[in-house]
N, C-alpha and C positions, 0 to 999 in steps of 0.2 A: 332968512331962517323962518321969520314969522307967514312968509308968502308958504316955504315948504309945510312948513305946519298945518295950515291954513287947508293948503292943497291935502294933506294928509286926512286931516279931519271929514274933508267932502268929499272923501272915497266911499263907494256904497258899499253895501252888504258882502257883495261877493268880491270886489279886489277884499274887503279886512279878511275874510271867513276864507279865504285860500291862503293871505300871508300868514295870519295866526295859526290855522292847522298845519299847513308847511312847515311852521316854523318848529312848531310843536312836535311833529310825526317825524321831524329829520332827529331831533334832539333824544326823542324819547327812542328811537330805533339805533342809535348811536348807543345811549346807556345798558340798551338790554344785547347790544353787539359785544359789550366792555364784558359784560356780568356773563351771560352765553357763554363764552366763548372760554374764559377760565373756569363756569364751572362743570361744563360739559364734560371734558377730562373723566374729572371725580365723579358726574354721572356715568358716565360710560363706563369707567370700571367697577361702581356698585353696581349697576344692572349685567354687569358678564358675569361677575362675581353671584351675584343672586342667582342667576339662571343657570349657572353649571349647581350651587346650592341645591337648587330644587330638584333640579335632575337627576342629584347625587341622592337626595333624599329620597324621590320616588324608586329608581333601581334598588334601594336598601331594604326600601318595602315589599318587593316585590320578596325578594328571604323569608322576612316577617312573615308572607302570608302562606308562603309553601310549610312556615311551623307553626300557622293557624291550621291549616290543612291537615296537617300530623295529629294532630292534638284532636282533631273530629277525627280522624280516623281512628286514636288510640278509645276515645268516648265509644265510636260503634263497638268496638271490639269489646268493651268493658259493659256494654250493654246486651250485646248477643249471646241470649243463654241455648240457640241452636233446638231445632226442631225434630231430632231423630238425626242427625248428619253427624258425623265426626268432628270434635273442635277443629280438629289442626285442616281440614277439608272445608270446613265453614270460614274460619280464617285466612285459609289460603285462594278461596275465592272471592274473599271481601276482599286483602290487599292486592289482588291483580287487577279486581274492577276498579279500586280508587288509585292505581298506578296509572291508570289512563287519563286519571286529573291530573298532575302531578308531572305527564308526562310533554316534554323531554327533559324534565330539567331533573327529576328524581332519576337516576340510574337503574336504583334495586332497591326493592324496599323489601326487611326483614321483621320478621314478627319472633321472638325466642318467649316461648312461655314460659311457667315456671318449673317445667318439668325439664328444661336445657334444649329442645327438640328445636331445632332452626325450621321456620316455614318464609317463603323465599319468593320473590316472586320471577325470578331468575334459578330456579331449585336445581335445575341439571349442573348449570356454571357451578354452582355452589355444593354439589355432592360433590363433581370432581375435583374445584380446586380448592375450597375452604376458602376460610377469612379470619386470621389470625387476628385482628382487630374488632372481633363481635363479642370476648368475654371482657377487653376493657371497655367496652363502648357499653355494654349489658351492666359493669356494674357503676359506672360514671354514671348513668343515669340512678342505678338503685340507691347511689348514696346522694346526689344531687336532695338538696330540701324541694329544689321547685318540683324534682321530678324530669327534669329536660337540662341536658348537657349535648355538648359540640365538641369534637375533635378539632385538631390540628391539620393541616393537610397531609396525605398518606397515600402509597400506592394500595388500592385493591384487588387480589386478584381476580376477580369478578368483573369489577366497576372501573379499573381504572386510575389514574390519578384524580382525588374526590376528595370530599370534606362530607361528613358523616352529623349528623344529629340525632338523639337515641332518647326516645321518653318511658318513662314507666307507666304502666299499664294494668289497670285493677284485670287480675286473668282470673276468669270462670271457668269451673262454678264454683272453685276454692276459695274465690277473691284473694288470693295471693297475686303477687306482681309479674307481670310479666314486662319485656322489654319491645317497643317499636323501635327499630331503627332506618334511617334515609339515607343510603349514599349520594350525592348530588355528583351531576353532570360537571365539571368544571370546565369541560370545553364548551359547552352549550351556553353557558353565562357569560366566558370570556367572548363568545363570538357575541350575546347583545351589547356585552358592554364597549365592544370594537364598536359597534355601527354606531352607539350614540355617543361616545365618549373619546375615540381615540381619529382623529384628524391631523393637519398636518403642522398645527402648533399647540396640539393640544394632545394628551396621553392622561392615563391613569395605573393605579396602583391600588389593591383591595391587600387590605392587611388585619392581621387579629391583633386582638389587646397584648396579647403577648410578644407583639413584634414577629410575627411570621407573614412569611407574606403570601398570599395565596393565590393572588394571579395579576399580571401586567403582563402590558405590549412589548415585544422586543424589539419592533420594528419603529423603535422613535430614537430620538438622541436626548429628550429630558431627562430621560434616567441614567442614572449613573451604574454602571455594573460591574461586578468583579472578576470578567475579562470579558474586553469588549469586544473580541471577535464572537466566542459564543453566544453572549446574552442568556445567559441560563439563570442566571443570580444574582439580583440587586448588591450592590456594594452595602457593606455595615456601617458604612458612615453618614450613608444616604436615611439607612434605614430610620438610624437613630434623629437625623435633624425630622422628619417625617412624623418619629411617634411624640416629636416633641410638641409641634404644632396645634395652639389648642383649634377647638372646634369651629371650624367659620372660615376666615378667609386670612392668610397671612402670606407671607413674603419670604423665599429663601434667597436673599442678598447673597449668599456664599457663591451660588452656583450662578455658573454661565451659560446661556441667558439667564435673567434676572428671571424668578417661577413664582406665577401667582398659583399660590395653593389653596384647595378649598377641602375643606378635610366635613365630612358628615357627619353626623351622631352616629355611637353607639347602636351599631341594633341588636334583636336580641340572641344572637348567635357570638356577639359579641367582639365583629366585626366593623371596621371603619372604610369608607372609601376616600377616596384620594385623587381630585383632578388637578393635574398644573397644566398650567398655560404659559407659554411663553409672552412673557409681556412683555417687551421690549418690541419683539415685532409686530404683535397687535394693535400696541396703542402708538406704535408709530406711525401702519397704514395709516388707522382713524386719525390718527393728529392731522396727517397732510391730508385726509377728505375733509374730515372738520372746516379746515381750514379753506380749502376750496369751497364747502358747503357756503359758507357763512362771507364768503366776499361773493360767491355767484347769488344767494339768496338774496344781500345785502343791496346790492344794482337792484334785482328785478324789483325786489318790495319799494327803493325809494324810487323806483319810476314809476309802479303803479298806483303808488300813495302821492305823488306829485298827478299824477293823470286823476285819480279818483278827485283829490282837493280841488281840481280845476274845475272838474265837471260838476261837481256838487253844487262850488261859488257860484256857476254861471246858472245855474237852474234853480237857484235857490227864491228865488220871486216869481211867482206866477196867480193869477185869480182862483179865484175858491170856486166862480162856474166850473172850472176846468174839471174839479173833483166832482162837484155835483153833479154833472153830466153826466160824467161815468158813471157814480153812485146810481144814479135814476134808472140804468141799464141791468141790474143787478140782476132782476129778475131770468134775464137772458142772458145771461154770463154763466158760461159752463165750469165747474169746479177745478178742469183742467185750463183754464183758460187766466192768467194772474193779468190783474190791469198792470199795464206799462207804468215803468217811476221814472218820470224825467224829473224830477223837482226833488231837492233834498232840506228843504224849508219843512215849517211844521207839517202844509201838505202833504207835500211828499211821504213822512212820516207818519200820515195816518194814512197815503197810499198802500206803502210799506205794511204798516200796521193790517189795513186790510187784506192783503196779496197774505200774510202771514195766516192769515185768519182761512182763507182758502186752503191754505197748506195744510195746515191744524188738522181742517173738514177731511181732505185728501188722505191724508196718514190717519186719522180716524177708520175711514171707512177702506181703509186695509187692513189695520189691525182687527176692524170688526171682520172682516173678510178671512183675516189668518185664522181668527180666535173657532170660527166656525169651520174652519178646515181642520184645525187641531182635535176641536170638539169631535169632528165625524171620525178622525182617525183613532181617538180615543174610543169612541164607541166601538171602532173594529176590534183593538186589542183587548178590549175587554171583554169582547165575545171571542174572543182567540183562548183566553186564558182560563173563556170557561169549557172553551173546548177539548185543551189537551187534558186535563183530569179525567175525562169523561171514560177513556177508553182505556188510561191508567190503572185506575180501581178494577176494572173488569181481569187486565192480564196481571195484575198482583194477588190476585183470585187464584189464576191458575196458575201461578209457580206455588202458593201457600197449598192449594189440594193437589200437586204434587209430591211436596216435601211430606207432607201429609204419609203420600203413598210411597215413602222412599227411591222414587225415581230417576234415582242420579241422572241418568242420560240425558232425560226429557227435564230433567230442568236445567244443563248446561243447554241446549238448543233453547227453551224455551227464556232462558238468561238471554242468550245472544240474539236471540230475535228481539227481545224488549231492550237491548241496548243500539238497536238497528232501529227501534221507532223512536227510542229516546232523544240520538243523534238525529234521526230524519225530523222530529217534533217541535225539537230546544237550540239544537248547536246551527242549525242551518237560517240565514239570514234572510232568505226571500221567501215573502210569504205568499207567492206565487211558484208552481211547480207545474211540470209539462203532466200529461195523462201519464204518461208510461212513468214517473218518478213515483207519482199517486197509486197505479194499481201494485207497483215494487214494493211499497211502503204497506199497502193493504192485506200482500201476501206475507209479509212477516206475522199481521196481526190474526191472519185465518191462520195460520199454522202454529202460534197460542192455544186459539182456541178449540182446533183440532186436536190440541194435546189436552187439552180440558172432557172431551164429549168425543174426541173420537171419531166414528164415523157416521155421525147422528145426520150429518149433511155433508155437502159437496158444491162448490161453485165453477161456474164456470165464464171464461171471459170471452168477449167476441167484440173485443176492439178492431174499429177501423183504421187500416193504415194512416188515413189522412187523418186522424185525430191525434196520436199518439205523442206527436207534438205540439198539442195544443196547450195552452196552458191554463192552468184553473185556480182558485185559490187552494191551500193548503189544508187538506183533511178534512176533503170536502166528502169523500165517499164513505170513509170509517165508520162516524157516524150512524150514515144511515143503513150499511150495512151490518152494524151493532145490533141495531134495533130490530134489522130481519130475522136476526138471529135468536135474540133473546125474547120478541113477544110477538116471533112470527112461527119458527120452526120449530122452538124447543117447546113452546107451549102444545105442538101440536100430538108431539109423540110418536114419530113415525120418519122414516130416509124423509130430511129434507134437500132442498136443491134451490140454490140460488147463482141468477145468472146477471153478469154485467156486460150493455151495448153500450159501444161507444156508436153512433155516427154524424155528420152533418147533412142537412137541409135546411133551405130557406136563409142562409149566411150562418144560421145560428150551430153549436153545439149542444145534440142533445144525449146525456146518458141517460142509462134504465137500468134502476135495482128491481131486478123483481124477483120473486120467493113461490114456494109454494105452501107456505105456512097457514094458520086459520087466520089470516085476513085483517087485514086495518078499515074501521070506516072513515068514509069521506066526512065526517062529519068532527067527528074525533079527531082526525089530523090538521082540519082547520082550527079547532080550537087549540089546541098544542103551537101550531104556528101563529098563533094570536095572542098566546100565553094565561089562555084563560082557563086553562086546564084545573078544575078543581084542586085544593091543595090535601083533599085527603085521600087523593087515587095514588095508591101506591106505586104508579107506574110514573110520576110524571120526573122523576129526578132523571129515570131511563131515556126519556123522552126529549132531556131539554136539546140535546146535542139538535137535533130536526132544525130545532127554533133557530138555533143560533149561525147554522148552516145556511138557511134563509135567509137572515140577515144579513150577516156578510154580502154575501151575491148580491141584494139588495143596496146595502152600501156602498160597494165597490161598482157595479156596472147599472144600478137603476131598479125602478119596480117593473121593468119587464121581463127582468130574468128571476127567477128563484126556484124553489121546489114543489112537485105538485104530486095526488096523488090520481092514479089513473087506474078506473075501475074495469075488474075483469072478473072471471067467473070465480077462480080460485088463486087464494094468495093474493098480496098485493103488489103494486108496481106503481116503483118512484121514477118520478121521471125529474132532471135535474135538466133547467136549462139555461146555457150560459155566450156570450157572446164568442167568434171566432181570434182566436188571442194566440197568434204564432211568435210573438216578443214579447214579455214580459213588461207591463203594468207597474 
């Protein structure tokens, strides 16, 4: 024994530092296999449970905000005291244009003033078949304190099978009330709530405080029905254990399979949603992968922790030249380059240590590298955002000196055309566009402004076929055809005439604004692109769009492209040059 002992004692460093960590790493990897493994279970069903929660939450919100929606719209309506227009014709083209936000999920939206008069945005459906549910929904809302009441679900003959919410509305110029009302789409929300909610052990159920139920999947077996061939109608027994269940996540034991239910808040329609899950066959799969996880994991990890403890013991003594060597090479050691750890002794550890220390430098100098990518992409958006205003204010100009001039016609087209730069400016996600998207988008903005002036001027295009799908940044001509127009041709007083080339030479894409208006100097348009433009020239707020059109270009492809101006006898001429770009950037 004393020999064993003996011999035990005069083991060196690496037999004790592999039996002690062995002994240690088998032990402690058994305790947390014992703890793992039962409480995974109860993890697993708080994290299913939390994640159908949240999902249940965010679909609820998504209500919510369609009656944040209303309630701005009921505010414009209570704001518009109309500029020569008919209320019910001012009204009735505010709620068509905000039906396009709204839409697919608003059906119809009605406006009832105080005078009883339905304005509709659906108006034909609704002269021929009525809607016998628009004098209770008109006064639900007038006796409501908040102001905002919600139906039941209800056929419409207009809309459909729908659920309705109706707010009051301060109506001008009597400031008496008037009524908004929403029919909502109920097939268009039952089809989101299928894709994220209804799979092949999992269904839901949307219900009001009142116990009505407003829409489920028929094509599941969780629900219970009151005949199960049709599936038309939840069973009232079902209903009732459902509206009992408080908020969060509970259990209906009664029913077969056993249903994990996760019920939402409230929201303000006064609405709850409703996911069950079959748990029985869920946490069965996961029990038996659990369980394979955790004896497959359990081999690899104590073989690689028996392989690691080996190698560590046996490299664990080595001389300190060994490090300083390598230390002394530092100079020449590239930052992707980590010195080798064969040693797991203190050396090692301040190998380690250093290899770490390289890392560090590495992942520094890419976040310094992202933060400067972010940085330039921020400067682009920020010249984007000073760009779409720019052309804004001008055609809000001229639908205002239409309304002015009672122009109904021309300011439906002149409407539609600015809801055409709107969508081409805000809803559209690349902020690359081919030529021909660009000069599509410009003809809406000249035919604004021809409803402004007329036939004060006249443009003309002479794009070349091989350009037409080039692509350029966004709103890159506007701009500077703004500027032709407002401190080239109108200042001049006389037929003006502006024309745009597209062509390529030299690999490059070059366009050309040019006007025949009284003239830009070269001198002036350097300082504008320089931003040095005095701040008490009253032109220069007209002007910035040039700057910010230059930058961009600049940003995006380099200082060899941007904007120049190119002198001629009369008028002036922009020339825009940009690299050859048939894919999109």
């Amino acid at each position: 024994m004393r020999v064993r002992r003996k011999h035990l004692f005069h083991w060196g460093l690496t037999q004790r530092l592999f039996v002690m960590t062995s002994t240690i790493s088998i032990a402690v990897l058994a305790i947390m296999a014992l703890y793992g493994y039962n409480s995974a279970h109860k993890a697993l069903e708080r994290q299913i449970a939390s994640n159908i929660s949240s999902l249940n939450d965010r679909t609820l919100s998504y209500v919510d905000s369609y009656v944040e929606s209303a309630q701005s719209l009921g505010r414009m309506i209570a704001a518009d005291r109309g500029t020569g227009i008919r209320q019910s014709e001012r009204i009735g083209i505010l709620i068509n244009t905000f039906s396009q936000t709204l839409y697919p999920v608003a059906r119809t939206i009605y406006y009832i003033p105080a005078n009883g008069e339905v304005i509709s945005t659906r108006q034909t459906y609704y002269d021929i078949m009525g809607n016998k549910m628009l004098p209770l929904l008109a006064e639900s809302a007038q006796d409501s304190l908040t102001g905002l009441a919600w139906s039941q679900p209800y056929h419409s003959p207009v809309s459909g099978d729908t659920v309705a919410f109706s707010l009051a509305v301060e109506d001008q110029p009597n400031d008496e009330k008037g009524v908004l009302v929403i029919e909502l789409d109920l097939g268009y929300i039952k089809n989101d709530l299928d894709r994220f909610l209804h799979k092949g052990n999992q269904s839901y159920l949307l219900m009001t405080s009142e116990g009505n139920v407003i829409l489920f999947n028929r094509n599941t077996d969780l629900l219970q029905y009151e005949n199960d061939t049709l599936r038309t109608s939840i069973a009232p027994q079902m209903i009732a254990e459902l509206a009992d269940c408080p908020q969060g996540i509970s259990y209906l034991p009664k029913e077969a399979p056993s249903l994990l239910v996760t019920r939402s808040p409230i929201n303000r329609l006064g609405w709850s949603l409703f996911t069950l899950v079959n748990s029985d066959s869920i946490f069965a799969a996961y029990n038996k992968t659990l369980t394979r996880t955790y004896i497959n994991a359990g081999i690899l990890i104590l073989v690689v922790l028996l392989g690691v403890c080996f190698f560590l013991s046996r490299k664990f003594v080595s001389p300190i030249r060994e490090l300083d060597e390598k230390m002394s090479h530092f100079s020449k050691t590239q930052l992707n380059e980590p010195l080798p750890v064969k040693r797991s002794d203190e050396i090692g550890h301040l190998t380690e240590s250093y290899n770490q220390m390289l890392m560090r430098l590495k992942r520094l100098i890419r976040e310094v590298k992202q933060s400067e990518k972010e940085k330039q992409n921020y400067k682009i958006q920020m010249l984007q955002s000073q760009i779409k205003p720019h052309f804004l204010y001008n055609t809000l100009a001229c639908i205002r000196s239409l309304a002015k001039q009672n122009r109904m016609e021309e300011i439906r087209e002149t409407i539609s055309s600015l809801v055409g730069l709107l969508a081409y400016t805000f809803d559209k996600t690349d902020d690359f566009v081919t030529i021909n998207e660009e000069i599509q988008s410009l003809k809406k903005y000249i035919q604004i402004q021809h409803m402004r002036y007329g036939d004060v001027f006249h443009i003309e295009y002479q794009i070349s076929p091989d350009t037409s799908e080039c692509y350029c940044p966004k709103l890159t001509l506007q701009p500077i055809v703004e500027n032709a127009i407002f401190h080239g041709i109108l200042p001049a007083e006389e037929n003006g005439a502006i024309r745009i080339e597209t062509k390529i030479y030299n690999e490059e894409l070059h366009i050309f604004v040019k006007d025949n208006g009284i003239g830009f100097s070269a001198d002036r348009f350097e300082k504008i692109l320089a931003g040095i433009e005095p701040d008490n020239n009253s032109n220069a707020f007209n002007h910035v769009g040039l700057k910010n059109v230059n930058n961009r270009i600049i940003l995006n492809y380099g200082d060899t492209y941007g904007i120049h101006i190119l002198l001629q006898e009369e008028g002036t001429c922009i020339e825009i040059t940009l690299p050859v770009k048939r894919e999109k950037t």
